[in-house]
C-alpha positions in Angstrom: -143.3 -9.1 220.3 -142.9 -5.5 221.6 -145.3 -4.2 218.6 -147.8 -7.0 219.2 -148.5 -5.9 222.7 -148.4 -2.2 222.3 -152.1 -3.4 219.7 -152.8 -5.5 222.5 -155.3 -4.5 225.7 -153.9 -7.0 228.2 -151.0 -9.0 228.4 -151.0 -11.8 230.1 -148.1 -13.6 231.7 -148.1 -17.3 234.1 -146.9 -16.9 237.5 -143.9 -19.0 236.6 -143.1 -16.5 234.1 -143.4 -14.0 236.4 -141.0 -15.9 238.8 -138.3 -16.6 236.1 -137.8 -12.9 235.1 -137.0 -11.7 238.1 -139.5 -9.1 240.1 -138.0 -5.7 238.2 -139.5 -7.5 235.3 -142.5 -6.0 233.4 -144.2 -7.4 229.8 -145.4 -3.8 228.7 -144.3 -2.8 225.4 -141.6 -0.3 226.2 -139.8 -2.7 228.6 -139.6 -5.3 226.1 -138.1 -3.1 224.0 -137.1 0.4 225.1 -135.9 2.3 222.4 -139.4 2.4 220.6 -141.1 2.9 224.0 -142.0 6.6 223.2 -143.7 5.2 219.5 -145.5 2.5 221.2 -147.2 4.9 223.6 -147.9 7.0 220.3 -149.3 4.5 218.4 -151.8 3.3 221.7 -152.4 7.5 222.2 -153.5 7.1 218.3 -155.5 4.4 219.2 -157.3 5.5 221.8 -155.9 3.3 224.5 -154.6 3.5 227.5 -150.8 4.2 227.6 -149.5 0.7 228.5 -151.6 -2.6 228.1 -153.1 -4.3 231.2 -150.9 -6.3 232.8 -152.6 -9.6 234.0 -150.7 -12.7 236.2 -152.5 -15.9 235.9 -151.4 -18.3 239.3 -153.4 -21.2 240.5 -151.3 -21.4 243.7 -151.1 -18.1 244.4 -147.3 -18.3 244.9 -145.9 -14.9 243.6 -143.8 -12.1 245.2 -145.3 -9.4 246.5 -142.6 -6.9 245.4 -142.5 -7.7 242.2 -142.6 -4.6 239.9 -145.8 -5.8 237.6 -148.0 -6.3 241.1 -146.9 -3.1 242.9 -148.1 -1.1 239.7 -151.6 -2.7 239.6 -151.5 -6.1 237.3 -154.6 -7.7 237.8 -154.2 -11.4 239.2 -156.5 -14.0 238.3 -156.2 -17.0 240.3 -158.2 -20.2 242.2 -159.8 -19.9 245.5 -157.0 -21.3 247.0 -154.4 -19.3 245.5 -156.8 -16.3 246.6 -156.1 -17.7 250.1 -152.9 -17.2 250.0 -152.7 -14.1 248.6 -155.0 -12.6 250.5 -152.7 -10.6 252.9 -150.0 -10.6 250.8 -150.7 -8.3 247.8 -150.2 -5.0 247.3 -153.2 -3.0 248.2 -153.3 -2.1 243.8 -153.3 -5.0 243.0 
């Protein structure tokens, strides 16, 4: 899985995902599996991409916490107009 995302441009994850792992939890390659972290940044620098894959949270209720790890380092969240409602003041200002 780890290899598949370090080809990959986003990743994206559901917010119940998010939820179940825990908020230290992150779906880049490296944190899936650590001791190729330093090759999988290779192989995307050989690529031409960015370091680490976009991280992207899809939530239709907008229920997520605000301090987990994957929102306080930017994920993008795609969501519904109510979920954007109540998110609005809740996210970090990266995110």
């Amino acid at each position: 899985m780890a290899l598949l995302r370090a080809f990959a441009e986003a990743v994206v994850v559901g917010a119940g995902t998010v939820r179940a792992e825990g908020r230290a939890a992150m779906w880049t390659p490296g944190f899936v599996f650590p001791a190729a972290a330093d090759d999988f940044r290779a192989l995307r620098h050989s690529l031409k991409r960015a370091p680490e894959p976009r991280l992207v949270i899809i939530t239709a209720r907008g229920n997520l916490n605000p301090s987990a790890r994957a929102l306080l380092e930017g994920a993008l969240v795609l969501t519904t107009e109510v979920g954007a409602a109540g998110l609005k003041n809740s996210l970090p200002a990266s995110t």
